[in-house]
N, C-alpha and C positions, 0 to 999 in steps of 0.2 A: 511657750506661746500663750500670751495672753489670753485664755477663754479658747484656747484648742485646747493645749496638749499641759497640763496642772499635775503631776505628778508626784516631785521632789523639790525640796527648798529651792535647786537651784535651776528647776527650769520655772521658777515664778524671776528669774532675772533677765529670760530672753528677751520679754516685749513688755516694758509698761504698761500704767492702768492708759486706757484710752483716752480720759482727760489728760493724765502727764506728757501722754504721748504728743498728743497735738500741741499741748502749752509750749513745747521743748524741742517742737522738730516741724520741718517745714512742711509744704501743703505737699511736695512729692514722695515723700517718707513715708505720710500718712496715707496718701493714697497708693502707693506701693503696697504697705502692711497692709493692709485692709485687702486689696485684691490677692497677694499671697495667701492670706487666713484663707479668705474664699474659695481661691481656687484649692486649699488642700482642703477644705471640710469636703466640697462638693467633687474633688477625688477620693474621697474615702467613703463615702455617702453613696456615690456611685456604684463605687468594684461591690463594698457589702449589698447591697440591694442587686448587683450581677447587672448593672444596667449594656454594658456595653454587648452582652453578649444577648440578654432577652430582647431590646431593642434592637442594638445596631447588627445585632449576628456577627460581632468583632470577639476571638478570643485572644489575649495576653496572656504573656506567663506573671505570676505572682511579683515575680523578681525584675518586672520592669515597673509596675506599679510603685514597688517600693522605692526604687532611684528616682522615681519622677517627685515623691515624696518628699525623700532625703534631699533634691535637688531647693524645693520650695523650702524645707526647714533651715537651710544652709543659709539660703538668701535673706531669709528673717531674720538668724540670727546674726548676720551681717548689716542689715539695713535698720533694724528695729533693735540693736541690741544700747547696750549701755553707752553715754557719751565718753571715749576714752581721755585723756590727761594726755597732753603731748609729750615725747622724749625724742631725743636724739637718737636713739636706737631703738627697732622696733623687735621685741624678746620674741615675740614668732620668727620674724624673717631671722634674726640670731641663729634660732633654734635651728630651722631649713638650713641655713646655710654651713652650721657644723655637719650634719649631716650628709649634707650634700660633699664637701668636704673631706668626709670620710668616704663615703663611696669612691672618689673619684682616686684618692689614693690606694683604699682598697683594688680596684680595678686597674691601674698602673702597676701595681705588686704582683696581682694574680696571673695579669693577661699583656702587661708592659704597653699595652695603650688605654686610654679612655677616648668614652663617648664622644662627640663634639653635641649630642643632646643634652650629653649632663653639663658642660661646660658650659651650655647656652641656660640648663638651669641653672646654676652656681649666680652667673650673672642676673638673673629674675630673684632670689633670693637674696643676694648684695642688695640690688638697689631696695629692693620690700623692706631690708634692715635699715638703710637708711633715711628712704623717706617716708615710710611703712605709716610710722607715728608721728609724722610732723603737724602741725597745727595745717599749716598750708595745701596738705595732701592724703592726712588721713582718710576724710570723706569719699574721696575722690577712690582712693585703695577699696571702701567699704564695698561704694559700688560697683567695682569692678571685680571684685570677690564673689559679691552674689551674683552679677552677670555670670561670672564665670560658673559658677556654680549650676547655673540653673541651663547654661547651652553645655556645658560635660556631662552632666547629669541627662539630659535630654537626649544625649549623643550615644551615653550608653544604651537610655531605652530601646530607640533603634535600632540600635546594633546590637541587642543584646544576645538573638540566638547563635549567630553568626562571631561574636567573641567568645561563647562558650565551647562551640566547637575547635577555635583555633587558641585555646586557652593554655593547653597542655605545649603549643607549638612559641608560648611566649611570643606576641606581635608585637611591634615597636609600639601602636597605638594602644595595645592593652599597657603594655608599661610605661609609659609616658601620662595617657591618661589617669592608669592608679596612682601614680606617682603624684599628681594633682590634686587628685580626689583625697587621698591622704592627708596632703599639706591640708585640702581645706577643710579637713572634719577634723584635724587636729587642732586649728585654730578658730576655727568654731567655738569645739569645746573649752580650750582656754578662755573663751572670751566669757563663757555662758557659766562653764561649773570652775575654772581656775587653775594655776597649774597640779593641783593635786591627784586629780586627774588623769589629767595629758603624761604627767612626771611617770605614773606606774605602768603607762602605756608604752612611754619610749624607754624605762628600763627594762621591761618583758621584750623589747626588740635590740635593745643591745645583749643583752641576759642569750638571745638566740646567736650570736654571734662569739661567745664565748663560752656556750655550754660545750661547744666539741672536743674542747680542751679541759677540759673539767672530769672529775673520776667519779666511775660510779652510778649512782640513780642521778645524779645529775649530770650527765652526759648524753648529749643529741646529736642528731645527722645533723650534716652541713647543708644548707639551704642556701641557694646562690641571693643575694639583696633583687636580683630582676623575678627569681618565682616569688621571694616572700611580699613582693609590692603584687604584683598580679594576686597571687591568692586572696590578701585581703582586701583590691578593689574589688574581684570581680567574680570572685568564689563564692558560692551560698555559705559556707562557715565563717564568713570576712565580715567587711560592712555590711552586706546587702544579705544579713542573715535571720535567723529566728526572732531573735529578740528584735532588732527593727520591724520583721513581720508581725510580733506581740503590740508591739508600740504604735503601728500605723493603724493593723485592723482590726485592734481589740480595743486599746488604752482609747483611741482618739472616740471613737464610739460611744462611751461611757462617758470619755472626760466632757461629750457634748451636751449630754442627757444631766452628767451634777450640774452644769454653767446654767445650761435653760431652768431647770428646778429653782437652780438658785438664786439666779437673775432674775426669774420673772414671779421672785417671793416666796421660793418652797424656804429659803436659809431662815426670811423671818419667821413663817407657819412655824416651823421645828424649834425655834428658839422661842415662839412665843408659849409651846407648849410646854417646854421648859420652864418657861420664867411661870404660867397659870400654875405648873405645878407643882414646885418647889419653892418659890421664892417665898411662901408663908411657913416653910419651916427651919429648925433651925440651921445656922449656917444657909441660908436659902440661896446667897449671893453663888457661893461655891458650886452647890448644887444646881444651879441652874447651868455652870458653866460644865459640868460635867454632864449634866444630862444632855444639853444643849449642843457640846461637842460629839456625842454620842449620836445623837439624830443625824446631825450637820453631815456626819461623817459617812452617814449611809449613800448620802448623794454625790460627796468630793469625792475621796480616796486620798487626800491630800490632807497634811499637816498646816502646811503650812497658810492655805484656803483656808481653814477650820479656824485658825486664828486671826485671821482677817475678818472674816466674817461672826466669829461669836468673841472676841476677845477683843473686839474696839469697845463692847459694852461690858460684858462678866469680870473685865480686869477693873475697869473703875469703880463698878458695881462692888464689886469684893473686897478694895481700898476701902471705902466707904464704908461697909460694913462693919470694919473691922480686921480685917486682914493686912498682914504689912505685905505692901509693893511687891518685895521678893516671893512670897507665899502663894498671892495671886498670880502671878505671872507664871509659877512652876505648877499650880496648880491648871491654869489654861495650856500650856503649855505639853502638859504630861494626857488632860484629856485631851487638846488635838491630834496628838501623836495617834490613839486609840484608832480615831477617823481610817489610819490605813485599814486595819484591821477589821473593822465593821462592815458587812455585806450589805447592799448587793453591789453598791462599787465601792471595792477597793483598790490599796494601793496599786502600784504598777509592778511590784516584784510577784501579788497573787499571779497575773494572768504569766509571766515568765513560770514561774512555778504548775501552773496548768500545762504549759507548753511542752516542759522538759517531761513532767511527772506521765505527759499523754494521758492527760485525766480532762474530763470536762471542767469549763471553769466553774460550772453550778455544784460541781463536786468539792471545790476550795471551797469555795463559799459554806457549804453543809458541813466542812468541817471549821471553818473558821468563825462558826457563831455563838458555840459553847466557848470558846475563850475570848470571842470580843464580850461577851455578856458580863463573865469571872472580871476581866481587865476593869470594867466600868462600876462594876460591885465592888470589887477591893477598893476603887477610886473614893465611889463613895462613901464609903464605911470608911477609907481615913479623912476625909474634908468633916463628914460627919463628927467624927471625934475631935478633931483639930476643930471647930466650934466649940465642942463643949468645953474642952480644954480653957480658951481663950473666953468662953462665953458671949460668943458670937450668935446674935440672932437672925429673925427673920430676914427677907432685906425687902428693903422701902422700894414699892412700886405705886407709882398713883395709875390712879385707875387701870387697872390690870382685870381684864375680863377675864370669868369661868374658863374652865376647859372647858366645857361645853360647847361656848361660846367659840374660841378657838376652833374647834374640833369641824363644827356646823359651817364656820364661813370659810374654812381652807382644807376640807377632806379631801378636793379633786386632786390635791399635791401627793395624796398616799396611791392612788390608782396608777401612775406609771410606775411605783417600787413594786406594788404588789405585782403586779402584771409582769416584771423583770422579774422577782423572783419565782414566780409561778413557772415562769417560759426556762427559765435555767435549772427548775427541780424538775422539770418535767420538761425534757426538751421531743419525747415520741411523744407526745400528745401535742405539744404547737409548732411542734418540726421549724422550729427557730436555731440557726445558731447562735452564742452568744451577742455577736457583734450587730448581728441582725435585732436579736428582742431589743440592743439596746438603742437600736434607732428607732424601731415601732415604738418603743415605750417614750421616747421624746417626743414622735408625733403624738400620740396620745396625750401628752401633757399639755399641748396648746388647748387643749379641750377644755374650758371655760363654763359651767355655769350663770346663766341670768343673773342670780341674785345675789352669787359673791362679789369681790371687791376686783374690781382690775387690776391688772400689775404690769407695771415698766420695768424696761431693761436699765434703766439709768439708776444705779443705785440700789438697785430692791427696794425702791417704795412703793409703798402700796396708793392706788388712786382709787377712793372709795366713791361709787356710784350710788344710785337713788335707794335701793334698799340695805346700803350696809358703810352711810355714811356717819357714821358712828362708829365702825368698827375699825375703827386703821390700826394697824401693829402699834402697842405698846413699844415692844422690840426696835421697830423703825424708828419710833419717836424720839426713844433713847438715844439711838445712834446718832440722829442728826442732832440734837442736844447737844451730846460729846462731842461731835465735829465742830458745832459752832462755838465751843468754850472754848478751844486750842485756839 
């Protein structure tokens, strides 16, 4: 999700940049995406700040919050996701329908009847293979995906304590429904990370179907196909588990705090401080890209952000200097990768690793800053060499302002990090929990000084007012330079 959920390569594929988005899809698309975003920031915004319960004196359990989630992510990545290529056959519905397929012969062999439920799936599965990907009907499948998604999803919240207790008793509608829930977070994720995937997910579930015959440590109990779908719709160690709870009320929190930094000019600040303070030595072009991913990355957690954002300029920047194509690009490249690593948001596998390890996440972080520091040092020290090697110098920046200067018109951008890592080394003294500091510390970033420069969400550009109209990002300027040459 565009500007929610920025993670890994491939959730930067769920929802296009907002200009593609609109160029490329129609006005109910857009205003669908848009209120999805919405309504999941402002559920997750809610539960961490405890609104429903300090206002409304309403409690939930955890595990309904996250299906109403998973219900809105579904629907994005069905309404907002990639335009697909028509075929005659549609490889999800395929997919269901071998399965389905096999259950129902399984269940003839086992019990000498089947379902007339599964028969009635068999047939919702045919026809999704057939018309699933037509030009004609695609769209029409999309939206009725995410509808589906978000009233089954809905359906669980409600029902949620009342299918837990009748869970162990297997209910038609807990199996019928996970049955659902499955297809649709299976072809979700096809749609969004690919079949590689989905592929190691449905051989871990045939792999269960064959381990009972198998000798040895590779040998398991027999689990009937109606518990193993119940367990993972509706089980806290299934879909609606830890790590979904890592991903809604930790990742999205933070993923909101780098977007606002970065959107509203913390990406230029940290890169222009890069570019004042490398770019006059040697190999400067490089160094800036490393430094520059280095900062960037304090605010994403993402790779693949870190190069969007510092490698539309450091890559051409480093051509230029001197560097071949390939060189720059594995050098931007290797320091965005760094970005997971770097505190106080990182990647999304940190907060799963706090979760499992039952460590605080300010604890990952204390340990993961002597080896982001080492990662960006070896970086530099080879870019450094690989200049002198090649005899690569400074790099050409016209008017490129002091650090100082830098430092004086965009400081207010360093007060929500610091403030986040203050609240995570010290969570008894601001009695914050993670998810919590890191939505105080986004409010805190609106917090604007008089005489800095304003900043817009549209692009990171800076729009400089009466006393620092002179000082617009280098950084920016470059950027839209590059844009306007292509």
């Amino acid at each position: 999700m565009s500007g929610v959920v920025h993670g890994t390569a491939t959730e930067e594929r769920i929802i296009a940049d907002a200009a593609e988005l609109a160029a490329a899809s129609s006005r109910t698309t857009v205003i669908s995406t848009n209120v999805l975003q919405a309504a999941l920031i402002a559920v997750v915004v809610m539960w961490v700040l405890d609104v429903p319960r300090q206002v409304f004196n309403i409690s939930f359990y955890t595990e309904q919050l996250l299906t109403v989630c998973l219900g809105l992510t579904l629907a994005l990545a069905f309404i907002a996701g990639e335009k697909r290529k028509p075929t005659a056959v549609d490889p999800g519905g395929a997919t269901a329908s071998i399965f389905v397929v096999a259950y129902l012969v399984f269940s003839y062999v086992k019990a000498g009847e089947v379902s007339p439920w599964a028969v009635a799936g068999l047939g919702l599965t045919l026809a999704w293979t057939l018309v699933g990907n037509r030009a004609f009907a695609a769209r029409s499948v999309d939206w009725i995906a995410a509808c589906t998604s978000l009233i089954l999803c809905g359906y669980i919240a409600v029902r949620y304590e009342p299918l837990t207790y009748e869970i162990a008793l297997l209910p038609r509608e807990g199996i019928i429904g996970s049955a659902i829930l499955i297809a649709l977070v299976l072809e979700a994720s096809r749609r969004v990370s690919g079949w590689g995937f989905v592929g190691i997910i449905l051989a871990m579930a045939v792999y269960i179907y064959i381990s009972p015959y198998l000798p040895g440590d590779f040998q398991t109990r027999y689990v009937s196909p109606e518990r193993l779908v119940v367990y993972n719709g509706l089980d806290v160690n299934g879909i609606i588990s830890a790590i979904l709870a890592v991903a809604v009320l930790i990742v999205i929190p933070f993923t909101i705090l780098g977007q606002v930094l970065a959107r509203t000019g913390g990406a230029d600040f940290f890169s222009d401080i890069a570019m004042s303070a490398m770019g006059r030595f040697r190999g400067g072009a490089a160094k800036i890209a490393v430094v520059g991913s280095a900062l960037f990355g304090m605010i994403s957690g993402s790779a693949v952000s870190n190069v969007l954002a510092v490698g539309i300029v450091t890559i051409p920047t480093m051509i230029k200097s001197g560097f071949t194509p390939y060189r720059a690009a594995a050098i931007e490249s290797v320091g965005s990768t760094g970005g997971q690593l770097m505190p106080p948001v990182m990647g999304a596998a940190a907060f799963i690793m706090a979760e499992f390890l039952q460590v605080s996440y300010g604890a990952v972080c204390v340990a993961a800053a002597i080896p982001a520091v080492l990662y960006y040092a070896c970086l530099f020290v080879h870019v450094d060499l690989e200049a002198a090697k090649h005899k690569i110098g400074s790099a050409e920046i016209k008017d490129a302002p002091a650090l100082a200067q830098v430092l004086k018109s965009g400081w207010h951008f360093l007060l929500p990090l610091i403030f986040l890592v203050l609240a995570l080394i010290y969570p008894e003294i601001f009695r914050l929990t993670p998810e919590k500091a890191a939505i105080v510390a986004t409010a805190s970033s609106f917090v604007r000084p008089g005489s800095t420069a304003q900043t817009t969400v549209r692009d990171g550009w800076k729009r400089p007012t009466r006393r620092s109209r002179r000082q617009v990002s280098p950084f920016a300027s470059l950027r839209g330079n590059f844009r306007n040459s292509r």
